[in-house]
C-alpha positions as CSV (number, residue, x, y, z in Angstrom):
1,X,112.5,74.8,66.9
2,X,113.8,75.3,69.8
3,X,115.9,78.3,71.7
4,X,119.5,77.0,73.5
5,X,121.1,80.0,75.9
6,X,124.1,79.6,76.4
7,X,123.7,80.4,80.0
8,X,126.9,80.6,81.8
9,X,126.6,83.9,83.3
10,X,124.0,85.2,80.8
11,X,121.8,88.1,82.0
12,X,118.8,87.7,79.8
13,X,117.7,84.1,80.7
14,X,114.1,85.4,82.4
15,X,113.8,87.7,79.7
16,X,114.6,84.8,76.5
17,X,112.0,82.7,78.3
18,X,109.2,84.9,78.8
19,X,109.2,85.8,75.1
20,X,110.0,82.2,74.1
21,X,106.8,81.0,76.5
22,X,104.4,83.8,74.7
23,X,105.0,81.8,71.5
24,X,105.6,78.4,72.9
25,X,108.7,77.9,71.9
26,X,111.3,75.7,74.3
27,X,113.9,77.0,76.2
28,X,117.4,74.8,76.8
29,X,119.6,76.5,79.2
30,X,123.4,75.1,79.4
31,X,125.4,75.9,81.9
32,X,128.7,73.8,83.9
33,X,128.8,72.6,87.4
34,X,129.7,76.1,88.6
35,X,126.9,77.6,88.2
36,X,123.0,76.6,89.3
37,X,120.3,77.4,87.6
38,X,116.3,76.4,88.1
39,X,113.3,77.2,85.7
40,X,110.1,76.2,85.7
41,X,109.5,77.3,82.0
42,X,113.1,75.7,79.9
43,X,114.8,72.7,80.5
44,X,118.3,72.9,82.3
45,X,121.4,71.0,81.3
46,X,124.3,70.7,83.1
47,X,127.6,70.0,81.9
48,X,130.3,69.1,83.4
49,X,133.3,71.9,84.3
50,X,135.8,72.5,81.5
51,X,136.8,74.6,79.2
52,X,134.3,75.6,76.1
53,X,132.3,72.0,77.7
54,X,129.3,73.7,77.6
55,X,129.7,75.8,74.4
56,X,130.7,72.2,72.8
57,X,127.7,70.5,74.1
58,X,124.8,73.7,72.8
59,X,126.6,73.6,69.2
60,X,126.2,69.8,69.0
61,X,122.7,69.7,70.3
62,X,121.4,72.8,67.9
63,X,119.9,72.3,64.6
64,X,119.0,73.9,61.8
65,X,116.1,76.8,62.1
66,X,117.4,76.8,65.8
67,X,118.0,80.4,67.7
68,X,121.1,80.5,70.2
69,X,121.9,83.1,72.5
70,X,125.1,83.7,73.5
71,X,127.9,86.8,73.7
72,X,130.5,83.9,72.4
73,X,131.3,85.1,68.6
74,X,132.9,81.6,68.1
75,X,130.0,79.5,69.4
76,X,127.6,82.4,67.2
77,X,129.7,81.1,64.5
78,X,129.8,77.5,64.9
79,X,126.0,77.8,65.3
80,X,125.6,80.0,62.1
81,X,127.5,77.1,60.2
82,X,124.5,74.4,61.4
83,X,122.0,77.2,59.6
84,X,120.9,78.0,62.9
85,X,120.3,81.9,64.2
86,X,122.0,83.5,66.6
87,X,121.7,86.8,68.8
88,X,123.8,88.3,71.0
89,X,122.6,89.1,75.1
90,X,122.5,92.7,73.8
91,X,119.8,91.8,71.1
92,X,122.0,92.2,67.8
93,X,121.9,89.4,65.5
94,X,124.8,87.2,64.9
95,X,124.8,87.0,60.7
96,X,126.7,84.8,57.9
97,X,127.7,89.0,57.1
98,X,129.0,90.2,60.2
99,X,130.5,87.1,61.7
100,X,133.9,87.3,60.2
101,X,134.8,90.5,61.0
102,X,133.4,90.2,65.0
103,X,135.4,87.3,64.9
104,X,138.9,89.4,63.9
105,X,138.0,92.2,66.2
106,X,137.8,89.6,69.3
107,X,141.1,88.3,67.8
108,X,142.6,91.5,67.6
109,X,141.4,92.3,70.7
110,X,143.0,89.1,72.7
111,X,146.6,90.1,70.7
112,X,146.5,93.6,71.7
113,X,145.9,92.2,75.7
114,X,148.8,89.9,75.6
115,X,151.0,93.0,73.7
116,X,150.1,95.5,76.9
117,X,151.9,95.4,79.9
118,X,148.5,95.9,81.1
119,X,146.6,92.9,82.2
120,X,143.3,94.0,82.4
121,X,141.0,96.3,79.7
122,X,138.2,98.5,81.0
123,X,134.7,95.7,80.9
124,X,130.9,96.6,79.6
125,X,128.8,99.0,81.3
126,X,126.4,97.9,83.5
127,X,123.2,96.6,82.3
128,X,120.4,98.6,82.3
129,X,116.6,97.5,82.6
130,X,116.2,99.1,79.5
131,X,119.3,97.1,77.6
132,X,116.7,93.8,79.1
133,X,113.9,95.4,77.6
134,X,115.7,96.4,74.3
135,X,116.9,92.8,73.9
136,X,113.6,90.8,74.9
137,X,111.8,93.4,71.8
138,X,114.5,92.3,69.3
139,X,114.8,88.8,70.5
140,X,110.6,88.8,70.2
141,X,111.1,90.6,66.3
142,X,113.6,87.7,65.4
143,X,111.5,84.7,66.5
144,X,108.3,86.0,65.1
145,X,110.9,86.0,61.3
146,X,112.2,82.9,62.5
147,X,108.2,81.3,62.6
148,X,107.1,83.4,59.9
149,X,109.6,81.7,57.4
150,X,108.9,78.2,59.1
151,X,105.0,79.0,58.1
152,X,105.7,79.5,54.2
């Protein structure tokens, strides 16, 4: 088993590897040539600059019984479809039940932007220490399921 973050911008990289590294579990980060990244816990790939290049290259390389963090609902979906988990940076779980309808929202979303004269919806919050902490406690509830199943 094996943990691939989809780490392009992705604020809970220190936080994925210290719970991965309490249960030994490897770490692949992906990320494109613009940004850089160094770990001494997980293993860095980098993939060359294009678009969805890096989300192409952690869907290929994931398997099944593999976790995937990412905030991309297609790549949660594509990864879902390999019997592989997935959990978003916030620490909600990407399921076979609520994929479909995060996937319309976004797509409703991206139709209501190009409708609006408006180019540019409000963002996220900021994140807080306590949205790391609330996400390294779920991510640390899902792998211990993830290793208890693998056990049985």
């Amino acid at each position: 088993m094996k943990i691939f973050v989809d780490a392009d911008a992705c604020p809970v990289v220190k936080e994925t590897e210290t719970v991965a590294e309490k249960y030994s579990v490897l770490v692949v980060l992906l990320c494109d040539t613009n940004h850089i990244l160094q770990s001494a816990y997980s293993e860095v790939k980098v993939i060359g600059a294009g678009a969805d290049a890096v989300d192409f290259v952690l869907v290929n390389l994931c398997r099944a019984g593999d976790l995937v963090v990412t905030q991309d609902y297609g790549v949660a979906a594509m990864a879902l479809g390999k019997k592989a988990y997935a959990i978003h940076q916030n620490g909600w779980q990407y399921t076979n039940e609520n994929i479909e309808r995060l996937l319309m929202e976004r797509h409703l979303v991206k139709k209501a932007r190009r409708a609006s004269s408006k180019s540019h919806l409000k963002g996220p919050r900021k994140r807080t220490a306590e949205d790391n902490w609330q996400y390294a406690a779920k991510l640390e509830r899902l792998l211990r399921k993830i290793l208890e199943e693998r056990a049985e």
